[in-house]
NUROLO-98181 format. One record per residue (C-alpha): z, x, y; residue in one letter. Coordinates in steps of 0.2 Angstrom, whole numbers, plus 5000, padded with zeros to 4 digits. Example, Ala and Ser with C-alpha at 12.3 -4.5 7.8 and 13.67 -1.06 7.14 Angstrom:
! NUROLO-98181
503950624978A;503650684995S;
END
This chain:
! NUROLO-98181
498649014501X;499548864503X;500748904489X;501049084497X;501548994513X;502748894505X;503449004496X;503849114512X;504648954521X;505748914505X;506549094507X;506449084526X;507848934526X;508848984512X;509049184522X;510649114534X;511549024517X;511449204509X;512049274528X;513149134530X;513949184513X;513949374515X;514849344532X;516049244520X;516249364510X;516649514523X;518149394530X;518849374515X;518849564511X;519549594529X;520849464524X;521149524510X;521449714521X;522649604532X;521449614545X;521649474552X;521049514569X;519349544561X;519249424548X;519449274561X;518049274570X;516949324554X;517749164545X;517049064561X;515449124561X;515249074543X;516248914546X;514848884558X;513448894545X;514148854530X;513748664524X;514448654507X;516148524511X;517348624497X;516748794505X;517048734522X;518648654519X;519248844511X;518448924525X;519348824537X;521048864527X;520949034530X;520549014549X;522348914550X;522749074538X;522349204549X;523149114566X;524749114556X;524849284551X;524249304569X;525849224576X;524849114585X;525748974582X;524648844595X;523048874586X;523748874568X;524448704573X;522748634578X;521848714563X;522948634552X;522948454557X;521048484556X;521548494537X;522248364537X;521048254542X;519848324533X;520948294518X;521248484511X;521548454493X;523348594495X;524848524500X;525148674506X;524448634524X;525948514524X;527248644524X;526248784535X;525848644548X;527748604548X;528048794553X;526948794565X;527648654573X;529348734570X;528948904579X;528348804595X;530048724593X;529348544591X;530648524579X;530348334578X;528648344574X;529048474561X;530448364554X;528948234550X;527648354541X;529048434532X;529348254525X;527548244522X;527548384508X;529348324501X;528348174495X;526848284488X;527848434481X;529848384478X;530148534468X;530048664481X;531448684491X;530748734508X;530348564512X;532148514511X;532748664519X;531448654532X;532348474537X;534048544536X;533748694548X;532848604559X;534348474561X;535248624564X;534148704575X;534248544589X;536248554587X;536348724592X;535148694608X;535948554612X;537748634610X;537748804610X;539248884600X;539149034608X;539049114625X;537549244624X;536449244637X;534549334636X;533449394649X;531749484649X;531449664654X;530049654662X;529849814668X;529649894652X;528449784643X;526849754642X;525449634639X;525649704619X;526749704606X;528449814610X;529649794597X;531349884589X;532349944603X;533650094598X;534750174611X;534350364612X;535850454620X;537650464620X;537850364636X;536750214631X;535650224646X;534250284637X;533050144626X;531750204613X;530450074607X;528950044596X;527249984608X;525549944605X;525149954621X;523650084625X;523950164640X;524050344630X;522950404619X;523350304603X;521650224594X;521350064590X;522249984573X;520749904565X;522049764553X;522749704572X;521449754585X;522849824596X;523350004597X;524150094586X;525950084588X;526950214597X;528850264602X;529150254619X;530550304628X;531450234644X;532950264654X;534250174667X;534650254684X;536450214693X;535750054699X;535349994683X;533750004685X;532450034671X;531150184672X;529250164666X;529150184650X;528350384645X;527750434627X;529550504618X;528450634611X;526950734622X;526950864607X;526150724595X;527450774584X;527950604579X;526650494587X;525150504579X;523550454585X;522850344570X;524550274564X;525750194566X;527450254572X;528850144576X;530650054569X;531750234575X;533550254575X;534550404578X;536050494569X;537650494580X;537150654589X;535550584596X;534550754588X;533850664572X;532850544573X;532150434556X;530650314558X;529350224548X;527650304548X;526050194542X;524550274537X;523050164541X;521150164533X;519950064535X;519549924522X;521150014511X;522949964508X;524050114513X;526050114510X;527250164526X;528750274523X;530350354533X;530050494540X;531350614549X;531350744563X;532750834571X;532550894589X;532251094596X;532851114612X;531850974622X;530550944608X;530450874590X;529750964575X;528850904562X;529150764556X;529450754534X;529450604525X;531050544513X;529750474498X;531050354495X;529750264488X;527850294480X;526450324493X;525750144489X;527550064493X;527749974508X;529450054514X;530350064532X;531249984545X;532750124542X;534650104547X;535750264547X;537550254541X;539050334535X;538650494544X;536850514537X;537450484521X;536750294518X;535250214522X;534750044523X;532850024524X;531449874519X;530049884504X;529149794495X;530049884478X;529449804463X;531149714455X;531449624473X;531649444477X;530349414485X;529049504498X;529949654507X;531749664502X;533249764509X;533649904500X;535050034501X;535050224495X;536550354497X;536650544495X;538250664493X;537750754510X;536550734523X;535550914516X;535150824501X;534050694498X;534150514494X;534450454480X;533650304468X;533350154479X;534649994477X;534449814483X;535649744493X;535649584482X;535449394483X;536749374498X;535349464507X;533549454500X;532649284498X;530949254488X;530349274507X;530549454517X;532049514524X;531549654537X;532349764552X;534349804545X;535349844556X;537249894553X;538649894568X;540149944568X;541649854579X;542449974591X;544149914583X;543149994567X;543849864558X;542249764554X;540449824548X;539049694549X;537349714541X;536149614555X;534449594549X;532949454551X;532149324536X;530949204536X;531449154519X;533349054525X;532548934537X;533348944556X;532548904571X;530849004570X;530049114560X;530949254559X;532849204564X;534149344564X;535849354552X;537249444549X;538449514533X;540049584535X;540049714521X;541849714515X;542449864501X;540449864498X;540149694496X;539249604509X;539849404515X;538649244517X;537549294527X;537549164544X;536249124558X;536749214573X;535949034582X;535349004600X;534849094610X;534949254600X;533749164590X;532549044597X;531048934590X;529949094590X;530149264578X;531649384583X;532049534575X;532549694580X;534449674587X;535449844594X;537149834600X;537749944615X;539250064611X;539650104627X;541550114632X;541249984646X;539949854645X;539349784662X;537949674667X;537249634685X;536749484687X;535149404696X;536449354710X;537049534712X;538649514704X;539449614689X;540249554675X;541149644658X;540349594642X;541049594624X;539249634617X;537749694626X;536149754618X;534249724614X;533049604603X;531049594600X;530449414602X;529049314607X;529849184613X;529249074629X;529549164643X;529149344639X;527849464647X;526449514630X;526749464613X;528149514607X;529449584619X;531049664621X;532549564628X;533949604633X;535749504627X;537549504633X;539149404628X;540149374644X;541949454642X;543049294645X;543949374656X;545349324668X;546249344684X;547949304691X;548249294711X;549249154722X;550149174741X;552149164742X;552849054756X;554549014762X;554848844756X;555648794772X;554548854783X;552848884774X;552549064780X;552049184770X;553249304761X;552749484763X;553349644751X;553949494740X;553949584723X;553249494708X;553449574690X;552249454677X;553049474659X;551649434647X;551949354628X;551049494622X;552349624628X;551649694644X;552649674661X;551649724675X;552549714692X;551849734711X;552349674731X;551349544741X;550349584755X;550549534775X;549549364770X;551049354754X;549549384744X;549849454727X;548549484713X;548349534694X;546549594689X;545549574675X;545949704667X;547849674667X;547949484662X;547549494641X;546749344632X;547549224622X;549349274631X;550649174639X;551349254658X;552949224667X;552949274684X;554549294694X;554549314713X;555949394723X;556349444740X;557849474751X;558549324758X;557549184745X;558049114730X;557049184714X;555649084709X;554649084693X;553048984685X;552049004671X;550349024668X;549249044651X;547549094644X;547849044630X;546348894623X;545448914638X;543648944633X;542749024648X;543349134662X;544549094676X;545349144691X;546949064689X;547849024703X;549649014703X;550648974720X;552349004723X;553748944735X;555249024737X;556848934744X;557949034756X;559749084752X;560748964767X;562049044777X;563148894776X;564048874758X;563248754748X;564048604739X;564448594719X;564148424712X;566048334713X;567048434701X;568648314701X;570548374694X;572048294691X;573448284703X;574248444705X;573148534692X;571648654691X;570948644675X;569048594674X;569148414662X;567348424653X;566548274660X;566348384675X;565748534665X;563948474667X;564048474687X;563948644685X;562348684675X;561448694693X;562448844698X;562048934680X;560348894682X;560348974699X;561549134693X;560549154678X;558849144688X;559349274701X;560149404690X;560549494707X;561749374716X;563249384718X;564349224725X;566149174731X;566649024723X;567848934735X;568848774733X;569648664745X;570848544747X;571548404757X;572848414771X;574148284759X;575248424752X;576248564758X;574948704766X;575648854754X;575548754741X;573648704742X;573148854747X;573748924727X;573048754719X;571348804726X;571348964719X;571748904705X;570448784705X;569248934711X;569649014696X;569548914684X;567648884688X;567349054687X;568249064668X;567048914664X;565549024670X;566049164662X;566049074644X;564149034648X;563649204648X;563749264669X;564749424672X;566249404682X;565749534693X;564549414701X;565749294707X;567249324718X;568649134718X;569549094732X;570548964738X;570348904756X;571748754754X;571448634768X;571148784780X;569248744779X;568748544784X;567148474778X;565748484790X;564448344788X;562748404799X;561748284792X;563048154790X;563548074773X;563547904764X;564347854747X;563147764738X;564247704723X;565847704714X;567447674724X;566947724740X;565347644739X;564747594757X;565847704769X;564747814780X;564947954791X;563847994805X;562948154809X;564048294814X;565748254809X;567148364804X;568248304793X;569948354801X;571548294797X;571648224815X;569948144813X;570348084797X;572248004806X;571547934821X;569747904820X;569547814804X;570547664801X;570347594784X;571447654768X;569747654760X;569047774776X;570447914777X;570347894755X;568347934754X;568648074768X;570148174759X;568848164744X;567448234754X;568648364758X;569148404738X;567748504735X;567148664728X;565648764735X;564748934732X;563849044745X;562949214742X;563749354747X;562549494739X;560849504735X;561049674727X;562249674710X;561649764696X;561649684679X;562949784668X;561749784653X;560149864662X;559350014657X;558450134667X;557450214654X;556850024651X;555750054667X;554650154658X;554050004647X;553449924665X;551649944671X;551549944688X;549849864695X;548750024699X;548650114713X;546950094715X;546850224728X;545550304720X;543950214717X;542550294707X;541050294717X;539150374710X;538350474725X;536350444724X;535450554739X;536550494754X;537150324747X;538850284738X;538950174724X;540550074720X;541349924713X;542149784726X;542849604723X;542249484735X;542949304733X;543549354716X;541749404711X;541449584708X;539949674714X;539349834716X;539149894735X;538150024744X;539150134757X;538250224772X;539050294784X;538050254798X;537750054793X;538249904803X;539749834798X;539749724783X;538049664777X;537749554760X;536049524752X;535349364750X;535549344732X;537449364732X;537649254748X;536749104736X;537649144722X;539249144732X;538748964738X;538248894722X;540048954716X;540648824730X;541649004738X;540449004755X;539848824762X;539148774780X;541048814787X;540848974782X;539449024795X;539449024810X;538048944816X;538348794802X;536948694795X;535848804808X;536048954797X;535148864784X;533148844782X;532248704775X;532448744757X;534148774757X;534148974758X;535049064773X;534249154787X;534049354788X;535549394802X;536449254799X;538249294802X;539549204791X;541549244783X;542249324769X;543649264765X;544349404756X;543649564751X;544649694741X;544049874735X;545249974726X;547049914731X;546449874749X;546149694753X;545449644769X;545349454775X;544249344783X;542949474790X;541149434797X;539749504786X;537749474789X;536549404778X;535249534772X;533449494763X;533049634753X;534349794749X;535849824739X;536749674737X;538249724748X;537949874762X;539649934770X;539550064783X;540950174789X;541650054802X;541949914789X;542850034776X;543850114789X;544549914791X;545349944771X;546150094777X;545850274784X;544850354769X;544050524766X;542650544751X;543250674737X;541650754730X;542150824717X;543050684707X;541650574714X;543150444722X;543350374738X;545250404742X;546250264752X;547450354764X;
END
């Protein structure tokens, strides 16, 4: 009996080591599944139990294992230094730790484990290359060689995974995506414990505004309910549509494959596989290109380079099917996986790049993104596209807009062009569920051109002054101040990287230039460029002494330079035309002085002419001594002969002044100089050059009308584009709103810009709260608001919370000009 009792105890304690090892067992089967949702908690429970210090050690392994698979980059980081200290015999954990480490983008810390596995396993490359991209990875943080900028769209993800984002129409408004979410009717992926992945698709309204995603097919034609559907693209037309389909079973490895279906009307058929590849072949991820006639796709294709590879197959015509798969090569593929190609096309269509994610090149995360330009078939180096399209986490996934104009509204209401705009899947720091799609743009460096004319004498603004800006490139654009003498060049008018002349002229004023570039500047600018213009006097004006010999006229060269002035001016105001008069003293017979200043006159003129300015322009004549010297301002010789003798304000230097008033030889000498002169003064403004073309007028581009503006009519508001403070928005018009009213958003961006301060309200620092932010109904000035060619100057607005960003009503856009609304062309018309 006692026997029989012990017996039973002995089998009674060694029951949970057989449990404990049967759980074991199930994880590593699960595991082995990539089910790593379900073998973690079945690894812990044994983990729990087991007391055997090798098996526990393994056991523990595979925990850190299936965190990393996970993406849970936290916990795999804690499970591994707990391999550590307890002294896991692999090496390995140095490296995986590292990662870890790396994808929280502790890049330091990673730096230090990566070191740690140098010193245990020098042969393997990664720990190096691990260093070196990390090195990289805190340069490009710290200085960013790009201008990308990312931001979350909330709105359409969820707390799951959403992932490889693909535009769906012809207008780029449209987004179709892959989700695990479960708000439809998908089960329950047993390898991820999430739901089976879905495409979605979402729109844009006209305020940019994203629609709750909807399932892109109700028929169940492509969603399935126990697989997984996701990684679309579309043919050009939008009416074909290839994807990657994953058969699931439980505790069995299944392959994916692309699949295609071409839309009915409103709904899609069935969808067919390519078998590109063998049923038990991972293969997916597809990129459409060459009209349908290349594909560029992911598998794990035996004869790779590592895990899932990049692979390429071509057909003669998009009837036939594909043929024998290709990789892409070595400047692609690592020994680790190259996933989600993506192929784009500059609108210049002189460049194709293959973008695609690795985790096998090092970079910043995980997954960091790449690019190829694929030159006669061959692709380039592949480079990191850096931060912040990639970041410490996975991204993947990337889509470029093709929209004919990219815009972007910012969190402060305003709008700004982009060179690039598009989509990535990450799961970085910031986002909504695991991994999410973002949304990146590329500011367009864009620039504008504006100043004020003024009369240089008086300092008032010039209006209907015209100004034609000459650009290196070629263009010549040409338009009239306004009443403030304001003039201004958009951004669509002044060109990168070009060099501008602006000329300024108006009746009355001496032309005036200045020159303006955008070429090495880095980031956008409204360049200001302020011009005076001197006004033509009615008086003659002085040459520099031109001295002769007595009794002659010919112009010695030494005082040949005392012209270049008067060329300047001539050739600088191509319109002028001038009488060149020359005067002499009272010392010689009248008749005789009057034909020596002619003489003099002309010989000026002949001196011009040889520096290229038409004779037409200038018109001698000889005054003699007819025409004494007045001195308003008065006059005193500095140096030379005469040096020291002065003469008051006001003096006329007549030959009985010159007798009887001034006494000195040295006196009536400097006088009778003063009086041997030569002078200009304008007599037309209007002379047209002899070499000028009328046809050449057709090369000019005048500034736009503007007149029209587009508008987009939603139910009784009106949508269109303004430019306040040389910020451009998008502003809602309703007839029957108050005045001028700007939301809240802008008004702080507006103040963070420096363009509105306390002066610009006008209750001052009472319009501001506590924290800075203004108060609802605060009324404050614009200092210039302009919609279409219409510019309106320091008008009141009022500071809404809430709304569109800028709300104009009738009243306030009858201030531009009258206007009527044209419905059918969807324009507002300026009268």
């Amino acid at each position: 009996m006692k026997l029989h009792l012990t017996i039973i105890a002995f089998f009674i304690l060694l029951t949970p080591l057989f449990s404990f090892a049967q759980v074991a067992k199930e994880a590593d089967a699960a595991f082995t599944q990539e089910q790593f949702s379900k073998a973690l908690p079945l690894y812990k429970k044994a983990n729990s139990g087991t007391k055997n210090k090798v098996e526990k050690q393994r056991i523990n392994f595979q925990i850190a294992e299936c965190y990393r698979y996970m993406k849970d980059n936290r916990k795999a980081e804690q499970q591994y230094r707990r391999l550590v200290r307890m002294k896991y015999s692999d090496p390995i954990i140095y490296l995986y730790y590292a990662e870890s480490l790396r994808d929280q983008g502790k890049y330091q810390e990673a730096i230090f484990q990566y070191n740690e596995y140098i010193k245990m396993v020098p042969e393997d490359p990664r720990g190096s290359k691990g260093i070196e991209t990390m090195k990289l990875a805190i340069q490009w943080i710290d200085n960013p060689n790009t201008n990308y900028e990312v931001e979350n769209i909330r709105k359409i993800n969820s707390r799951d995974d959403d992932f490889s984002p693909t535009f769906a129409d012809k207008k780029y408004k449209s987004l179709v995506f892959s989700s695990s979410r479960k708000d439809s009717d998908n089960d329950e992926d047993p390898n991820t414990g999430l739901g089976f992945t879905w495409l979605y698709v979402t729109a844009q309204d006209a305020k940019g505004n994203w629609a709750k995603p909807t399932n892109l097919d109700e028929e169940k034609m492509l969603n399935t309910k126990n697989e997984n559907n996701g990684s679309a693209t579309f043919n050009r037309k939008f009416n074909t549509i290839y994807f990657t389909r994953c058969h699931v079973k439980k505790n069995a490895m299944v392959g994916c494959d692309v699949y295609t279906s071409s839309k009915r009307g409103k709904a899609w058929g069935e969808p067919k596989p390519l078998n590109i590849t063998a049923d038990t072949i991972r293969s997916g991820h597809p990129a459409i290109y060459n009209n349908e006639r290349t594909m560029y796709f992911t598998s794990d294709l035996p004869g790779g380079y590592g895990g899932r590879d990049i692979w390429v197959v071509d057909r003669k015509r998009k009837s036939k099917p594909f043929g024998k798969p290709k990789n892409v090569g070595e400047k692609i593929n690592t020994s680790g996986d190259e996933r989600y190609p993506v192929i784009f096309q500059t609108k210049d269509r002189e460049h194709t790049y293959l973008y695609f994610s690795s985790n096998g090149r090092g970079g910043m995360g995980g997954w960091d993104m790449f690019r190829s330009e694929i030159i006669d078939g061959k692709f380039s180096e592949a480079e990191n596209l850096g931060y912040p399209l990639n970041s410490p986490s996975d991204d993947f996934g990337i889509v470029f807009s093709k929209a004919r104009k990219l815009k972007k509204q910012l969190k402060t209401r305003q709008v700004i062009n982009c060179e690039e705009k598009g989509f990535i899947t990450s799961n970085r720091e910031g986002g909504r569920g695991r991994f999410d799609i973002w949304e990146f743009w590329l500011p367009e460096i864009v620039f504008t051109l504006a100043g004020t004319i003024r009369d240089e004498q008086t300092m008032q603004y010039i209006p209907q002054a015209k100004i034609v800006l000459s650009g290196s490139d070629g263009t010549v654009l040409v338009t009239n101040t306004d009443q403030r003498g304001y003039y201004f060049f958009n951004q669509e008018q002044i060109n990168k990287k070009t060099t501008y002349t602006l000329k300024v002229t108006h009746g009355g004023h001496f032309e005036n230039s200045g020159t303006e570039t955008t070429v090495g500047r880095k980031e956008s600018e409204d360049i200001i460029l302020d011009l005076n213009l001197e006004p033509i006097p009615p008086e003659p004006i002085p040459l520099p002494e031109i001295r002769y010999a007595l009794a002659k006229w010919d112009l010695q060269p030494q005082y040949q330079d005392s012209l270049n002035g008067l060329i300047k001016t001539m050739q600088d105001n191509p319109t002028l035309v001038i009488e060149l008069g020359s005067h002499t003293d009272y010392q010689d017979d009248a008749i005789k002085n009057d034909t020596l200043s002619y003489k003099r006159a002309k010989s000026v003129v002949d001196f011009l002419v040889t520096k290229g300015i038409d004779a037409g322009r200038m018109v001698p004549k000889g005054y003699g001594e007819n025409v004494p010297r007045k001195l308003p301002n008065g006059y005193k010789f500095v140096d030379g002969k005469y040096k020291g003798v002065e003469f008051p304000e006001g003096t006329v230097l007549t030959e009985e002044y010159i007798k009887k008033t001034l006494r000195s030889s040295k006196q009536r000498k400097a006088a009778n100089q003063l009086n041997r002169r030569t002078e200009f003064k304008i007599l037309r403004t209007d002379y047209v050059p002899k070499n000028s073309n009328d046809s050449l007028i057709a090369t000019i581009k005048m500034n736009p009308e503007d007149n029209k503006v587009p508008i987009i009519m939603e139910n009784d508001t009106i949508f269109a584009e303004c430019i306040l403070n040389n910020n451009t928005y998008t502003f809602a018009y309703k007839e029957k709103a108050k005045g001028l009213s700007i939301s809240l958003d802008v008004v702080m961006g507006l103040i963070a810009q420096h363009r509105l301060n306390v002066k610009s309200f006008e209750n001052g620092k009472d319009a501001f709260t506590t924290d800075g932010t203004i108060k609802e109904g605060e009324k404050f000035t614009v200092q210039r608001i302009r919609i279409g060619n219409k510019t309106v100057y320091d008008i009141t607005a009022v500071c809404h919370h809430g709304g569109p960003a800028i709300l104009i009503g009738k009243t306030a856009l009858t201030e531009f000009a009258d206007f009527y609304i044209e419905v059918s062309e969807s324009v507002i018309v300026f009268e």
